[in-house]
Wavefront OBJ file of the C-alpha trace (Angstrom):
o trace
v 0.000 0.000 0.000
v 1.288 3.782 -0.782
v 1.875 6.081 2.201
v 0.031 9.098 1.819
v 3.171 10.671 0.616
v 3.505 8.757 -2.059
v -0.341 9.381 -2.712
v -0.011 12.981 -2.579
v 3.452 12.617 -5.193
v 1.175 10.477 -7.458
v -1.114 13.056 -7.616
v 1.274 15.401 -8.687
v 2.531 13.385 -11.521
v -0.843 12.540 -12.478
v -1.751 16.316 -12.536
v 1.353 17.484 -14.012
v 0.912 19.553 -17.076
v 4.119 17.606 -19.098
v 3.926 14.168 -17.710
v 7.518 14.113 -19.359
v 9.253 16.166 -16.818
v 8.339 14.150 -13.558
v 11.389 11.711 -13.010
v 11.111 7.920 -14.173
v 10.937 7.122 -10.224
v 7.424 9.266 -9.991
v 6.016 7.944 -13.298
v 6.865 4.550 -12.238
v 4.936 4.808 -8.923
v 2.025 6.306 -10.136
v 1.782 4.039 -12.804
v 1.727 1.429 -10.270
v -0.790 3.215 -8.316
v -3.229 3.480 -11.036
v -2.910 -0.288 -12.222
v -3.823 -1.192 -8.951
v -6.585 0.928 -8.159
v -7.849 -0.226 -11.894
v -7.445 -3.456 -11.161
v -9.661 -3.304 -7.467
v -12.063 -1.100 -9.713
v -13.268 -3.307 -12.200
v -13.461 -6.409 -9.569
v -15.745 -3.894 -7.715
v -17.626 -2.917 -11.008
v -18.215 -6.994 -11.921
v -19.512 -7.679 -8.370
v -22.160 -5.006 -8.556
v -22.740 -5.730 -12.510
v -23.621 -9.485 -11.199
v -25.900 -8.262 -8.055
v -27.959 -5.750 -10.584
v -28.049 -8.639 -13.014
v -29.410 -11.257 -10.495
v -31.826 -8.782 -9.150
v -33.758 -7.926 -12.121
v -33.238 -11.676 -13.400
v -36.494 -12.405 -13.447
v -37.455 -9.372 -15.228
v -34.645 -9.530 -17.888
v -35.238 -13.015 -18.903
v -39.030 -12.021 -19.122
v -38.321 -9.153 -21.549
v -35.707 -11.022 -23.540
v -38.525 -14.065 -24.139
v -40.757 -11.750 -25.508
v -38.071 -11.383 -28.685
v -37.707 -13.661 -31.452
v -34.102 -14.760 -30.033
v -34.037 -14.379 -26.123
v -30.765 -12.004 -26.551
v -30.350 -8.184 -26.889
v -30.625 -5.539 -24.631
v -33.366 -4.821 -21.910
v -33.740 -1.422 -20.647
v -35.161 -1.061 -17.139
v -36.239 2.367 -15.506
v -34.461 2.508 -12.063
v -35.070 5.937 -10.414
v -34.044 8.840 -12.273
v -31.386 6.085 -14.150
v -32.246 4.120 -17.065
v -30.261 0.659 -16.656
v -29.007 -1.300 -19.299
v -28.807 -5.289 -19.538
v -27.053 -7.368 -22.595
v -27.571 -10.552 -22.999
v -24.958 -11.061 -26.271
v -25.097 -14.401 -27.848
v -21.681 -16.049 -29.543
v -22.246 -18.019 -32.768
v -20.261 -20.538 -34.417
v -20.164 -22.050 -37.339
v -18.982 -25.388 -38.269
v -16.263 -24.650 -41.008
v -16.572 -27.859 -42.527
v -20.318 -27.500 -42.852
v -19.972 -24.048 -44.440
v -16.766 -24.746 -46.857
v -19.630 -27.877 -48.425
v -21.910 -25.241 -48.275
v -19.613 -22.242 -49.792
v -19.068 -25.178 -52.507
v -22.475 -25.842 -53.370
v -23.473 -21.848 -53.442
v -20.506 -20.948 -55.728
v -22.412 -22.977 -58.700
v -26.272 -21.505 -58.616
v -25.673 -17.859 -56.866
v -24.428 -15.252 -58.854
v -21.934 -14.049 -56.057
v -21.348 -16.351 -53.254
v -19.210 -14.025 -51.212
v -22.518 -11.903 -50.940
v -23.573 -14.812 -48.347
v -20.246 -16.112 -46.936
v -16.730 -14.527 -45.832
v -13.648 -16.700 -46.130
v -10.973 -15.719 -44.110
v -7.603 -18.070 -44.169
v -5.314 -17.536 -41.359
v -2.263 -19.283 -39.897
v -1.687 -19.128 -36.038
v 1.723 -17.916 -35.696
v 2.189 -20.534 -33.654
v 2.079 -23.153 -36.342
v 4.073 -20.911 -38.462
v 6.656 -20.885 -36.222
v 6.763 -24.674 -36.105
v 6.913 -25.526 -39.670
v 10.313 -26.127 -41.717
v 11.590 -23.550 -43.324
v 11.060 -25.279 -46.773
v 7.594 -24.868 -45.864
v 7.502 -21.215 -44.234
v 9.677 -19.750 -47.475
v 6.294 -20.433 -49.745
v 4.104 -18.444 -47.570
v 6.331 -15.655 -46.565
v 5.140 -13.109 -49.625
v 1.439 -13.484 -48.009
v 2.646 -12.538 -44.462
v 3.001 -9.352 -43.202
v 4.107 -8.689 -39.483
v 3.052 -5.230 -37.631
v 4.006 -3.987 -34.664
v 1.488 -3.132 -32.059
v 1.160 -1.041 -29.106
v 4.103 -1.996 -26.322
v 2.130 -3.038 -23.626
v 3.627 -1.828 -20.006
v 3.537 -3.718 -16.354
v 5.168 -2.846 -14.011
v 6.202 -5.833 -11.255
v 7.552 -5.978 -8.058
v 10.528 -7.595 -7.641
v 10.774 -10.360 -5.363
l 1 2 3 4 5 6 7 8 9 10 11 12 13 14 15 16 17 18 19 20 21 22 23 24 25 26 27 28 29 30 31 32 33 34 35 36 37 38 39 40 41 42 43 44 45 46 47 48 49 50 51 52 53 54 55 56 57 58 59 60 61 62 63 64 65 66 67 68 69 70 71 72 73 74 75 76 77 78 79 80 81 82 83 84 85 86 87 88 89 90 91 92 93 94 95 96 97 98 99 100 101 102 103 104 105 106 107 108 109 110 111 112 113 114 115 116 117 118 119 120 121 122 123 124 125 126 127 128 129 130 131 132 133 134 135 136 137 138 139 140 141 142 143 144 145 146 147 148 149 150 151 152 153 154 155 156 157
């Protein structure tokens, strides 16, 4: 836990009009400071998500069977707040199935891809594993891109 030192220094940093000219030391901390109290944040936000959810269970479930699919959002009236509930759905879709299917459409539609996206991908993973025989006639349809550097900070032991 921070001493309220170290609180008020955070602050600082946090508030400083060029982040770039507090020292590496004060970034560091607050950094640290704010990763943690994200981190207790969002464990608070989920528990009272889940407690809002199981109170108007009853009354979500009954709105989302009036629909065609029971999934979408429910709006419920709570005080002077309107509240919010989503109940997504995830869909697969067997690829084996669809490729016979994706097949079959490709002969009596005029433009299958109108119905069905193909996507090919290789998990870098796999990539990584084959021989280099193999990897050399797929390297013109790979392209690598950096993304954001992500940042943690850890204490040491």
């Amino acid at each position: 836990m921070l001493s309220k030192t170290n609180e008020l220094l955070i602050k600082d940093v946090i508030g400083a009009v060029d982040l770039k000219l507090s020292s590496t030391e004060d970034l560091i901390s607050a950094l640290k400071f704010i990763t943690q109290g994200k981190v207790v944040a969002t464990k608070q936000e989920d528990k009272i998500k889940a407690i809002l959810a199981e109170r108007y269970g009853d009354l979500i479930r009954e709105e989302l069977n009036k629909k065609d699919e029971p999934f979408g959002v429910v709006n419920l009236d709570v005080g002077s707040d309107v509240v919010k509930f989503t109940q997504p759905k995830d869909v697969e879709w067997d690829q084996s199935g669809l490729s016979k299917l994706y097949d079959r459409l490709k002969n009596s539609v005029d433009n299958v891809d109108d119905y069905i996206d193909v996507k090919y991908a290789v998990p870098e993973g796999k990539y990584k594993a084959w021989p280099q025989e193999l990897k050399d006639q797929f390297i013109d349809c790979r392209t690598v891109k950096p993304k954001k550097i992500v940042v943690k900070i850890e204490e040491k032991e």
